[in-house]
Backbone and ligand atoms as CSV (ligand in chain L), in Angstrom:
chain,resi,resn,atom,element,x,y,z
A,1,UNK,N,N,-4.040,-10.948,-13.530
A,1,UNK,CA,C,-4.284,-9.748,-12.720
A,1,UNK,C,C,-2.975,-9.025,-12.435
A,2,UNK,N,N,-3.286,-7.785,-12.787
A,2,UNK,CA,C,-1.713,-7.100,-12.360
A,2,UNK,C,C,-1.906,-5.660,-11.218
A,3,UNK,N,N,-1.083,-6.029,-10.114
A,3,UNK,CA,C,-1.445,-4.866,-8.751
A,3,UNK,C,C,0.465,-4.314,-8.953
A,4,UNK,N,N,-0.102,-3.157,-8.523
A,4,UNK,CA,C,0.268,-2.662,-8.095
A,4,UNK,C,C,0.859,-2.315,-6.308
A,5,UNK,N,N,1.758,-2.518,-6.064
A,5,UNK,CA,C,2.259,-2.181,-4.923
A,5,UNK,C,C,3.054,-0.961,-4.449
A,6,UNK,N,N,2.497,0.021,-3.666
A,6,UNK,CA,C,2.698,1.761,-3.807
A,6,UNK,C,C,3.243,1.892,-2.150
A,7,UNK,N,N,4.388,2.247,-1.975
A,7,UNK,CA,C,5.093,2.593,-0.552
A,7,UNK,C,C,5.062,3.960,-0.779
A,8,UNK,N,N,5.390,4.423,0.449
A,8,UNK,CA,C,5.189,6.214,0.746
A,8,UNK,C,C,6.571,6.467,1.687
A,9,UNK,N,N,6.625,7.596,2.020
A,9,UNK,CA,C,7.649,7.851,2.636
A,9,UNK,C,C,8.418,7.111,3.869
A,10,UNK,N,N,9.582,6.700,3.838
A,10,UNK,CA,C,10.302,6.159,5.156
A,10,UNK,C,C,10.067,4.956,4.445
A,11,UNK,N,N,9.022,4.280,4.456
A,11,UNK,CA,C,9.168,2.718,3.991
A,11,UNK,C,C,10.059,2.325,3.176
A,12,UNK,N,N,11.255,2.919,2.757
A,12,UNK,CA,C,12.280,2.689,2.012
A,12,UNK,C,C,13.402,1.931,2.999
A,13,UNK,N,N,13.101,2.835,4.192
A,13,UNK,CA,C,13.970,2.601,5.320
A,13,UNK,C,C,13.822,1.295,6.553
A,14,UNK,N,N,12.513,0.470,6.240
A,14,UNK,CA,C,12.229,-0.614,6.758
A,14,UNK,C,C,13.639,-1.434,7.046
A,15,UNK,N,N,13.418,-1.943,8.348
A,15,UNK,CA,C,14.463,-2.597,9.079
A,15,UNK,C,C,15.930,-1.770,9.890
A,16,UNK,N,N,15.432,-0.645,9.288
A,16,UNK,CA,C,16.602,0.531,10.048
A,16,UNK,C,C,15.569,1.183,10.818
A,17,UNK,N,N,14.553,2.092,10.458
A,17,UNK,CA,C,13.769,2.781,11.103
A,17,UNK,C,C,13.150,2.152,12.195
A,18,UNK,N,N,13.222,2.507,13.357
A,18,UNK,CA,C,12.164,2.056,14.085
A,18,UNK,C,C,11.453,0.534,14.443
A,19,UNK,N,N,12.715,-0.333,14.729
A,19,UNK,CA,C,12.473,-1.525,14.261
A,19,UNK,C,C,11.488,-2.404,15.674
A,20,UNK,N,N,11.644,-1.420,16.511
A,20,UNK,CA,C,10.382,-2.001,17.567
A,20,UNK,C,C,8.591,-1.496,16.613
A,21,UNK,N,N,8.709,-0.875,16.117
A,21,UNK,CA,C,7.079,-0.333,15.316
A,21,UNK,C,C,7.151,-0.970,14.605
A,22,UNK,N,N,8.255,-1.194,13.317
A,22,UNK,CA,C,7.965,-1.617,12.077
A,22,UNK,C,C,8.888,-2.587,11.447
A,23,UNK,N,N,9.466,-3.755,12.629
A,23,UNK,CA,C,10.077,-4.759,12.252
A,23,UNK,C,C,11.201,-4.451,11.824
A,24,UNK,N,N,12.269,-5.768,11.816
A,24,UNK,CA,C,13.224,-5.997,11.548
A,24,UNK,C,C,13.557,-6.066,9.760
A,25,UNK,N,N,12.715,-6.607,8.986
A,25,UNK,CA,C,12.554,-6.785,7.596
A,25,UNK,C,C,12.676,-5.294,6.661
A,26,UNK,N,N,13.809,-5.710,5.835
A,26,UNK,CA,C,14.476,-4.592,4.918
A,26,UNK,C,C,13.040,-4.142,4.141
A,27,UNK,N,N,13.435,-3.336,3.602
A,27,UNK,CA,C,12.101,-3.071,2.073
A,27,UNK,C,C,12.458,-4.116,1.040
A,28,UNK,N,N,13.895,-4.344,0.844
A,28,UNK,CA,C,14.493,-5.410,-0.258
A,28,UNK,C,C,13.245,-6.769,0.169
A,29,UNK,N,N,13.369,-7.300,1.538
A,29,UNK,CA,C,13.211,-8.283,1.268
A,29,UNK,C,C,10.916,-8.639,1.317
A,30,UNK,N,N,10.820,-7.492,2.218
A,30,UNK,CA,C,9.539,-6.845,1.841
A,30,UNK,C,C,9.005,-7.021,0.400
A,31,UNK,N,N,9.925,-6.473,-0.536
A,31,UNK,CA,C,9.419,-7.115,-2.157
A,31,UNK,C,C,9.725,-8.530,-2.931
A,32,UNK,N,N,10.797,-8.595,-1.600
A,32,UNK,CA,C,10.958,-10.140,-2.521
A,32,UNK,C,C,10.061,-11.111,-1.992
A,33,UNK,N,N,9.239,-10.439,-0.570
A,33,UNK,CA,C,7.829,-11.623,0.028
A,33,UNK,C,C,6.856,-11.416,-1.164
A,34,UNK,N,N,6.735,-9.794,-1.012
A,34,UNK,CA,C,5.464,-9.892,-1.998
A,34,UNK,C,C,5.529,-10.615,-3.603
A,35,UNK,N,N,6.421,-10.544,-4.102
A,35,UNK,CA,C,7.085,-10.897,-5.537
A,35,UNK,C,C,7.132,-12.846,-5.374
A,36,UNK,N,N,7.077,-13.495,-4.351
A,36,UNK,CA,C,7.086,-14.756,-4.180
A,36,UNK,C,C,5.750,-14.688,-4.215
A,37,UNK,N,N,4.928,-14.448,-3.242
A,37,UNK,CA,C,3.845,-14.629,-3.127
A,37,UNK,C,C,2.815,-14.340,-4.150
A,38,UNK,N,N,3.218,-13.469,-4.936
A,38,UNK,CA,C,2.241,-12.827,-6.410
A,38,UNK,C,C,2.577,-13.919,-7.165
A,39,UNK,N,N,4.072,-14.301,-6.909
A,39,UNK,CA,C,4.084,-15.212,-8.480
A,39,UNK,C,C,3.698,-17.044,-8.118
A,40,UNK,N,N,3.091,-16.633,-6.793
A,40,UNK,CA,C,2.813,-18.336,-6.767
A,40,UNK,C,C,1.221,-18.557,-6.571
A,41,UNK,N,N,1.173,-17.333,-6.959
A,41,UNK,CA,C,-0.667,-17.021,-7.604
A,41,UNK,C,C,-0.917,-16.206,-8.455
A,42,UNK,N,N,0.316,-16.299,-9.273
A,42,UNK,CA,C,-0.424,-15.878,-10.526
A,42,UNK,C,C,-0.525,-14.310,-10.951
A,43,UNK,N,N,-0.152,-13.619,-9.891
A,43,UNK,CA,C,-0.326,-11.870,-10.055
A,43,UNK,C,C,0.499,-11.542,-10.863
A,44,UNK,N,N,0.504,-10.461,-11.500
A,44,UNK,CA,C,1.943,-9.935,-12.009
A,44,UNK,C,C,1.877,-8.642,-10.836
A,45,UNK,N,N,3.108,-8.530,-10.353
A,45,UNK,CA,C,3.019,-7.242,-9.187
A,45,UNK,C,C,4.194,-6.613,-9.522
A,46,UNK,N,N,3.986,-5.255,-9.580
A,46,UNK,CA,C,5.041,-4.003,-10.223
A,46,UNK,C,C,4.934,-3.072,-8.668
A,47,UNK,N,N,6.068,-2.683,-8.261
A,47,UNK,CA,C,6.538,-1.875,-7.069
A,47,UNK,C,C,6.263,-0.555,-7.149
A,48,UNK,N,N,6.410,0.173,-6.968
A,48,UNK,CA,C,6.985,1.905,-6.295
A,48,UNK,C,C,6.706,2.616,-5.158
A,49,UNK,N,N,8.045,3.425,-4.938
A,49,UNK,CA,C,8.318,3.701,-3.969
A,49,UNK,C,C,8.429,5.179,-3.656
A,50,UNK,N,N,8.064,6.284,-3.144
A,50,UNK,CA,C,9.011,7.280,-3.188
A,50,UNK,C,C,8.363,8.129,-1.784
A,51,UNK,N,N,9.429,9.229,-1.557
A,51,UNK,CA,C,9.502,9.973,-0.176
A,51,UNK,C,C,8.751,11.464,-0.886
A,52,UNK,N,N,8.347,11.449,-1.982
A,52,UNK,CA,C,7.281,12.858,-2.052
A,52,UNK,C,C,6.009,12.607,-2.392
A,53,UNK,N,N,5.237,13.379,-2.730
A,53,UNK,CA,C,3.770,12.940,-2.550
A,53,UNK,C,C,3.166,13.568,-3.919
A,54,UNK,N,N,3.813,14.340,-4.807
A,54,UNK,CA,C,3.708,14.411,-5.915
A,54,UNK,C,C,3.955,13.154,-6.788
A,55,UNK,N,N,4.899,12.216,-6.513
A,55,UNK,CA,C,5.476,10.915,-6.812
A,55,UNK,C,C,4.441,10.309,-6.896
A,56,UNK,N,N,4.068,10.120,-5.756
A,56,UNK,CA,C,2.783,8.886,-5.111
A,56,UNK,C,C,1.541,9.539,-5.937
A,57,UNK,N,N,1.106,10.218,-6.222
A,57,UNK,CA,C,0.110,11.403,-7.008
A,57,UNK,C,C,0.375,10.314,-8.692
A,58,UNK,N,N,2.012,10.466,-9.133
A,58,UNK,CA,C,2.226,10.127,-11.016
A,58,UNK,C,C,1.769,8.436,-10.848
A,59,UNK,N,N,1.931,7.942,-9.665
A,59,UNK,CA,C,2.514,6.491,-9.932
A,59,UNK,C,C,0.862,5.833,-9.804
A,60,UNK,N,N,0.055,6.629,-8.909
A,60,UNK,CA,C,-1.575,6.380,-9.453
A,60,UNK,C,C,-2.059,6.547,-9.954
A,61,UNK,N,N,-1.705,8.119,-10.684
A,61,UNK,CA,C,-2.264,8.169,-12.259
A,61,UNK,C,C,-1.721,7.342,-13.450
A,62,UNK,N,N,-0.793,6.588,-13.208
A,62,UNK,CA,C,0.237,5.622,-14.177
A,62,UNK,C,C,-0.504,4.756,-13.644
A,63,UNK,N,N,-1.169,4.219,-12.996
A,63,UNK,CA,C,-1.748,2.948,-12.884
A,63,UNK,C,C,-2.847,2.759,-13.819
A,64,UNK,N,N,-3.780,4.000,-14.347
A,64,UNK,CA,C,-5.107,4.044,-14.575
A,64,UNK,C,C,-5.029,3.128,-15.959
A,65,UNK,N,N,-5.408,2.184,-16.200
A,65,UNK,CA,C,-5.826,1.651,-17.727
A,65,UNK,C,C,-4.626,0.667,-17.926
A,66,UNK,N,N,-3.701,0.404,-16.561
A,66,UNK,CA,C,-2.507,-0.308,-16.859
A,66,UNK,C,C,-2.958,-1.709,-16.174
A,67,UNK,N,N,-3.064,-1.249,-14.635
A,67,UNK,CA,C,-3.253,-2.342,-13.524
A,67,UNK,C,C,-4.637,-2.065,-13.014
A,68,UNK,N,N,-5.019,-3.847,-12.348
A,68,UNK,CA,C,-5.900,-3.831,-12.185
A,68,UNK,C,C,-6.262,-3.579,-10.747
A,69,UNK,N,N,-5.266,-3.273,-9.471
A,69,UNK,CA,C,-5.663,-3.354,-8.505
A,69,UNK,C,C,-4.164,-2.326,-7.974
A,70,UNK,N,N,-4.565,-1.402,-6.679
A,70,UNK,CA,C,-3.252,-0.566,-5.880
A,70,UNK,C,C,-3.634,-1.654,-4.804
A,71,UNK,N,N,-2.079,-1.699,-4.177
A,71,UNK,CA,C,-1.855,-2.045,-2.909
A,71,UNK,C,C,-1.136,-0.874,-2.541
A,72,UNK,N,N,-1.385,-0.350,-1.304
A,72,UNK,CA,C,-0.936,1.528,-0.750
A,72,UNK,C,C,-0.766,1.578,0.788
A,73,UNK,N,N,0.476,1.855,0.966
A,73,UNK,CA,C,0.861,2.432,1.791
A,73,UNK,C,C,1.237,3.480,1.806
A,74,UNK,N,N,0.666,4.574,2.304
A,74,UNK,CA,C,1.368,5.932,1.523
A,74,UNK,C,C,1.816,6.684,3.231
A,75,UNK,N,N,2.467,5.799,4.187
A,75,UNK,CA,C,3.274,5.941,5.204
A,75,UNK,C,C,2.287,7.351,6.094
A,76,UNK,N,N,3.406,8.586,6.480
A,76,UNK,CA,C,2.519,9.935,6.987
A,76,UNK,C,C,1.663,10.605,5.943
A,77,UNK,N,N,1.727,10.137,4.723
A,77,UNK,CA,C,1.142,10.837,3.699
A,77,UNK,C,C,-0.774,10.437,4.029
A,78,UNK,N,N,-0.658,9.381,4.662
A,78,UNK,CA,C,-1.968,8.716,4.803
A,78,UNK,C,C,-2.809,9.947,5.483
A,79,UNK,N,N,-1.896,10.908,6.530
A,79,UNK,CA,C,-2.810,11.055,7.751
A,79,UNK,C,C,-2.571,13.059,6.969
A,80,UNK,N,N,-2.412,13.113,5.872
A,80,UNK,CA,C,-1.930,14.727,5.466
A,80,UNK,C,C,-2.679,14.843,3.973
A,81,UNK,N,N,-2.585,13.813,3.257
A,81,UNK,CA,C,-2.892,14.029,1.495
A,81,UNK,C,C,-4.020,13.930,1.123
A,82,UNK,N,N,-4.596,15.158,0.951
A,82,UNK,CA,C,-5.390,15.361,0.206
A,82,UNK,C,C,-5.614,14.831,-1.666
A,83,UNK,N,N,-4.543,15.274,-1.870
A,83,UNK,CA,C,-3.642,15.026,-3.258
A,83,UNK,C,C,-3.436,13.622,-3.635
A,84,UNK,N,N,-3.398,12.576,-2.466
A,84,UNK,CA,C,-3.526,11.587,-2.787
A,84,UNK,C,C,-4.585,10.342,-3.116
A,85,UNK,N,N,-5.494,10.813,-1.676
A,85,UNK,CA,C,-6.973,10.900,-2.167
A,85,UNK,C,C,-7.425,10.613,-3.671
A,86,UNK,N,N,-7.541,12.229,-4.031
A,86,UNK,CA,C,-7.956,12.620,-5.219
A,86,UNK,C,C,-7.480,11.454,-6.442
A,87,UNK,N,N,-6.303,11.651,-6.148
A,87,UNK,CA,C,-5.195,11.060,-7.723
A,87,UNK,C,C,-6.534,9.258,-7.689
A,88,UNK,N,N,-6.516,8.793,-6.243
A,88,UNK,CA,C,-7.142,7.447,-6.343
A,88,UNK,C,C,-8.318,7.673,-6.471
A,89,UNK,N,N,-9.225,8.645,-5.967
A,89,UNK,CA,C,-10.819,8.659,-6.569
A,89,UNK,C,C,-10.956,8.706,-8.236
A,90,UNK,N,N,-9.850,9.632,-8.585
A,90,UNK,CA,C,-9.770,9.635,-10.369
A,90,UNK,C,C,-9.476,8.640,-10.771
A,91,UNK,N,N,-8.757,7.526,-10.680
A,91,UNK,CA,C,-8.504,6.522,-11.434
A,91,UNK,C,C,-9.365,5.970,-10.970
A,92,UNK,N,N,-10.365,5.353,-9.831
A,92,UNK,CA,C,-11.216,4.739,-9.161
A,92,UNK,C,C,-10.709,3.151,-9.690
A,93,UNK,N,N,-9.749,2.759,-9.196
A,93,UNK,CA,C,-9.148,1.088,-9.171
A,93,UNK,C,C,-9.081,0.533,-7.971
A,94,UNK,N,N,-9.942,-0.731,-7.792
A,94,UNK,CA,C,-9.638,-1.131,-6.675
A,94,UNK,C,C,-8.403,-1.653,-5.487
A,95,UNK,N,N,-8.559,-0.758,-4.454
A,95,UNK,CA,C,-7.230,-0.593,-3.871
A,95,UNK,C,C,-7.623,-0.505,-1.876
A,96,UNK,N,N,-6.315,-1.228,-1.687
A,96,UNK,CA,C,-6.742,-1.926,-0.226
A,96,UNK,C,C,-5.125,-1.268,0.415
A,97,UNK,N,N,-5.356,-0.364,1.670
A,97,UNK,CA,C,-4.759,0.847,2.298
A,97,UNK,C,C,-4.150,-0.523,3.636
A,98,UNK,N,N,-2.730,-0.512,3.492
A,98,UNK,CA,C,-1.771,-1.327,4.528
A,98,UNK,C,C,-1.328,-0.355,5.331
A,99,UNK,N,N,-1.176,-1.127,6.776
A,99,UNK,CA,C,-0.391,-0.179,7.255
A,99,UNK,C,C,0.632,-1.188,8.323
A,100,UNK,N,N,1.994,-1.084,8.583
A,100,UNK,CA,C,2.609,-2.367,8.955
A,100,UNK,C,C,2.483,-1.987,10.524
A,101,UNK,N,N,2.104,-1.003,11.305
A,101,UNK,CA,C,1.916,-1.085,12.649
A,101,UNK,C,C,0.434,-0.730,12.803
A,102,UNK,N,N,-0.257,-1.226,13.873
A,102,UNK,CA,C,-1.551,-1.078,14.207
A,102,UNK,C,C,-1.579,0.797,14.449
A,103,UNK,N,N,-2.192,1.532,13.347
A,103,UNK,CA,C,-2.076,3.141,13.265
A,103,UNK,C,C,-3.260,3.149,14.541
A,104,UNK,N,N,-4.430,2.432,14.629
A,104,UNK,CA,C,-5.138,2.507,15.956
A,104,UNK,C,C,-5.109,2.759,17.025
A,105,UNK,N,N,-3.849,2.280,17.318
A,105,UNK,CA,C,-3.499,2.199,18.671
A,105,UNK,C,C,-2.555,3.331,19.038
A,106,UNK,N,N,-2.337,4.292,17.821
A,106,UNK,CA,C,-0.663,4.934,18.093
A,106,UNK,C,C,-1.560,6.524,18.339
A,107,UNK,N,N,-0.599,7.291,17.888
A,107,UNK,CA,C,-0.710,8.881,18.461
A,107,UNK,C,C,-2.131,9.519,17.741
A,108,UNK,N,N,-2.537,10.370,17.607
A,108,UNK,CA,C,-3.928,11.147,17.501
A,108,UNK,C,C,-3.728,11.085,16.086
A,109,UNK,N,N,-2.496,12.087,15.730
A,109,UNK,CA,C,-2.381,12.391,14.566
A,109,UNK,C,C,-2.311,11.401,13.461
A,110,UNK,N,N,-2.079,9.985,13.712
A,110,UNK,CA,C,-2.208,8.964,12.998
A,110,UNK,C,C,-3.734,8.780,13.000
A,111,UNK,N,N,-4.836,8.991,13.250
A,111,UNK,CA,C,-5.928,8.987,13.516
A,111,UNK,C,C,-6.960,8.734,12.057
A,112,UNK,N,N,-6.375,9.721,11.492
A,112,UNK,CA,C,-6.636,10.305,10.183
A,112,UNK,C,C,-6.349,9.460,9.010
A,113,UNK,N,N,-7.063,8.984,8.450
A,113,UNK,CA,C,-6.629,8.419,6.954
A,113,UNK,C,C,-7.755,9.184,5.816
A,114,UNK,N,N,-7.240,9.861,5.162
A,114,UNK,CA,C,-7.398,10.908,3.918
A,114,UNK,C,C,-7.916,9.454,2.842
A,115,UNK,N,N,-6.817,8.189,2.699
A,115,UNK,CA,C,-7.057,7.327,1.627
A,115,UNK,C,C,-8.078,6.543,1.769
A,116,UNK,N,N,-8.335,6.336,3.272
A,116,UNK,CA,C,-9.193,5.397,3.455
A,116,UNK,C,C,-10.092,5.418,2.506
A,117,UNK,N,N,-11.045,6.590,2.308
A,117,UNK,CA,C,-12.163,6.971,1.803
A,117,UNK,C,C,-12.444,6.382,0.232
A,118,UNK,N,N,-11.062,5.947,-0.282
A,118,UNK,CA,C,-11.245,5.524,-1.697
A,118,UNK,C,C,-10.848,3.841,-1.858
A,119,UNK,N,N,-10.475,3.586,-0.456
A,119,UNK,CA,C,-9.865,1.868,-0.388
A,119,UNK,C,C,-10.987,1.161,-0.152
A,120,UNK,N,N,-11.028,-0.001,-0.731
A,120,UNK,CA,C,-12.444,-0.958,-0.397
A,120,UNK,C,C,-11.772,-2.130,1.130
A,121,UNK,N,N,-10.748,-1.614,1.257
A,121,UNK,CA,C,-10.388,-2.441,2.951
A,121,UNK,C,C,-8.889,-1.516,3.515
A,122,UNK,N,N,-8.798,-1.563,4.462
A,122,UNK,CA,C,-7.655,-1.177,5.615
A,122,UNK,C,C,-7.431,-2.266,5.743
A,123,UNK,N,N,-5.804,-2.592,6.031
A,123,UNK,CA,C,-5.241,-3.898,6.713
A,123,UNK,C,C,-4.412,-2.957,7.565
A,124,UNK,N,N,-4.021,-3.120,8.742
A,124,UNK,CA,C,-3.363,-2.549,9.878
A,124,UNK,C,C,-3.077,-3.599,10.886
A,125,UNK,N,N,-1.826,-3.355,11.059
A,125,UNK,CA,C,-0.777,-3.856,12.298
A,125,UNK,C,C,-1.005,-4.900,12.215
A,126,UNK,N,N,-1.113,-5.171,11.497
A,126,UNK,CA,C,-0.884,-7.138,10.886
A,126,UNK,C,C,0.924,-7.456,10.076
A,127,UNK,N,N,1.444,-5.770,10.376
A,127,UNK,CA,C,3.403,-6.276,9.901
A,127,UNK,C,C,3.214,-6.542,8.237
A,128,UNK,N,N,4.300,-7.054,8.023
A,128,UNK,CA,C,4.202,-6.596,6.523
A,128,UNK,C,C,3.456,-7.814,5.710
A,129,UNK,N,N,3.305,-8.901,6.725
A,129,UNK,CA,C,1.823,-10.094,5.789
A,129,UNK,C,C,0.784,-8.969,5.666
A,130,UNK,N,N,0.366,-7.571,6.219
A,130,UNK,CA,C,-0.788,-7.259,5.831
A,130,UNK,C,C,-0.641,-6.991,4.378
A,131,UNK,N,N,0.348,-6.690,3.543
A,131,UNK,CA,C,0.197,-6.496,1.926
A,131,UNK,C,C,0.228,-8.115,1.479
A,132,UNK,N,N,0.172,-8.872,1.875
A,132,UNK,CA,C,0.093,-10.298,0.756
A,132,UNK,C,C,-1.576,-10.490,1.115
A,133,UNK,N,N,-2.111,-10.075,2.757
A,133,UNK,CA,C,-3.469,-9.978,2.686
A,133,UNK,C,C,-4.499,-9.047,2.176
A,134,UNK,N,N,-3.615,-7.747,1.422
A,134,UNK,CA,C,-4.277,-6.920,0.613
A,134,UNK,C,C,-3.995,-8.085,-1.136
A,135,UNK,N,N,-3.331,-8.816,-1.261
A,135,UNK,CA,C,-3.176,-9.283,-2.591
A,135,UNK,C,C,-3.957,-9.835,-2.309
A,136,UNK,N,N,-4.632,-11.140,-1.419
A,136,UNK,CA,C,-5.290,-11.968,-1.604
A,136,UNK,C,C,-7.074,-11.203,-1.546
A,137,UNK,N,N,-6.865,-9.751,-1.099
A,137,UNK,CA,C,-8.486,-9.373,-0.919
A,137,UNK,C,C,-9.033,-8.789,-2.596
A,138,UNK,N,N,-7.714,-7.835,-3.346
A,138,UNK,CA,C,-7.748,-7.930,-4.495
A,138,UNK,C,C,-8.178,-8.946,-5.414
A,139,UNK,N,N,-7.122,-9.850,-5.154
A,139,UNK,CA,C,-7.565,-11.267,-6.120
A,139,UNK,C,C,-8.799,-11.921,-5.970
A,140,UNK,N,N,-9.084,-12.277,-4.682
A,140,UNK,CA,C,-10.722,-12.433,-4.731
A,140,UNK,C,C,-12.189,-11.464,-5.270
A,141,UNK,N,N,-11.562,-10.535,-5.009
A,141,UNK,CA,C,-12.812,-9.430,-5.377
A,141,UNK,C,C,-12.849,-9.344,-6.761
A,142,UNK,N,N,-11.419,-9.647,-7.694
A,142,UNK,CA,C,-11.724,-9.737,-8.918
A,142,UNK,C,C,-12.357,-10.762,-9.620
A,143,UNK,N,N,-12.302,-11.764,-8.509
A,143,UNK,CA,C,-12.694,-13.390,-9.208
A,143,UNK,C,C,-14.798,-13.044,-9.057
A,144,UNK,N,N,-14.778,-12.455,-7.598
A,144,UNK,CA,C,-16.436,-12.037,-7.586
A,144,UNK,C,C,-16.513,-10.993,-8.569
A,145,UNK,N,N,-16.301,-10.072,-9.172
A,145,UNK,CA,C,-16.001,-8.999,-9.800
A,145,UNK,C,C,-16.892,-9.578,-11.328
L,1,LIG,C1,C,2.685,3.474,8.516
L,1,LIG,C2,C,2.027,4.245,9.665
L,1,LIG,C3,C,2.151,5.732,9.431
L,1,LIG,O1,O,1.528,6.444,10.491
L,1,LIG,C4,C,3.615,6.125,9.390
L,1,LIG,O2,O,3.751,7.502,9.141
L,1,LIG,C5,C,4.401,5.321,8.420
L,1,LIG,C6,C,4.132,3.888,8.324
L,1,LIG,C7,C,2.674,1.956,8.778
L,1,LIG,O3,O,2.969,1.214,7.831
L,1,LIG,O4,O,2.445,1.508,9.901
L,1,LIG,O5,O,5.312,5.808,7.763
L,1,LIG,O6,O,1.946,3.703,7.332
């Protein structure tokens, strides 16, 4: 099984930004959890990252016919993209929407998730184990699959 793992804006900046919301943990070492954890079950897991939303748009249409599963965080893009949406209803791959602080609990405008609509689960404010618990919801759904 090969996922995909998709960051959105600022999440580059993990462990500098905002480290009462979104932890102490770099993005470096953020991939080197997920990259342990894929390879001690078997995933093959490929990264990307970027701060525009045209980016996040190529790197889901580059998924289509490659990988079998998105893991997505697509940061403020969640609560604005239309564009991003779309790009994931077109490839229609199963894909599970992280978010490393509970977005529930926070301001209005976080309220909104545009991606939800195409993810078969939300993981929220579960910190950054919620992407090894988007790998493990992937990997099972493919085994029922
Ligand atoms: C976030 C929550 C978003 O509202 C915010 O804009 C982010 C990170 C999270 O992981 O908690 O950049 O997606």
């Amino acid at each position: 099984m090969k996922i995909l793992v998709i960051n959105g804006p600022n999440l580059n900046m993990l462990g500098i930004r905002e480290p009462g919301i979104y932890g102490a943990e770099t993005y470096d070492t953020l991939l080197k959890k997920i990259k342990a954890y894929c390879g001690a079950k078997g995933v093959e897991v490929e990264f990307f990252q970027s701060n525009h939303e045209g980016g996040l748009v190529d790197a889901i249409q580059g998924a289509y016919g490659r990988m079998d599963g998105i893991v997505i965080n697509p940061g403020a893009y969640t609560h604005t993209s239309i564009a991003i949406l779309d790009a994931a209803k077109a490839v229609s791959l199963p894909m599970v929407e992280v978010h490393i602080s509970d977005v529930s609990k926070r301001e209005e405008f976080r309220q909104i998730s545009y991606i939800r609509a195409a993810c078969a689960k939300t993981i929220t404010g579960h910190g950054t184990d919620g992407y090894l618990e988007a790998i493990d919801f992937l990997l099972e759904a493919s085994h029922e699959g």
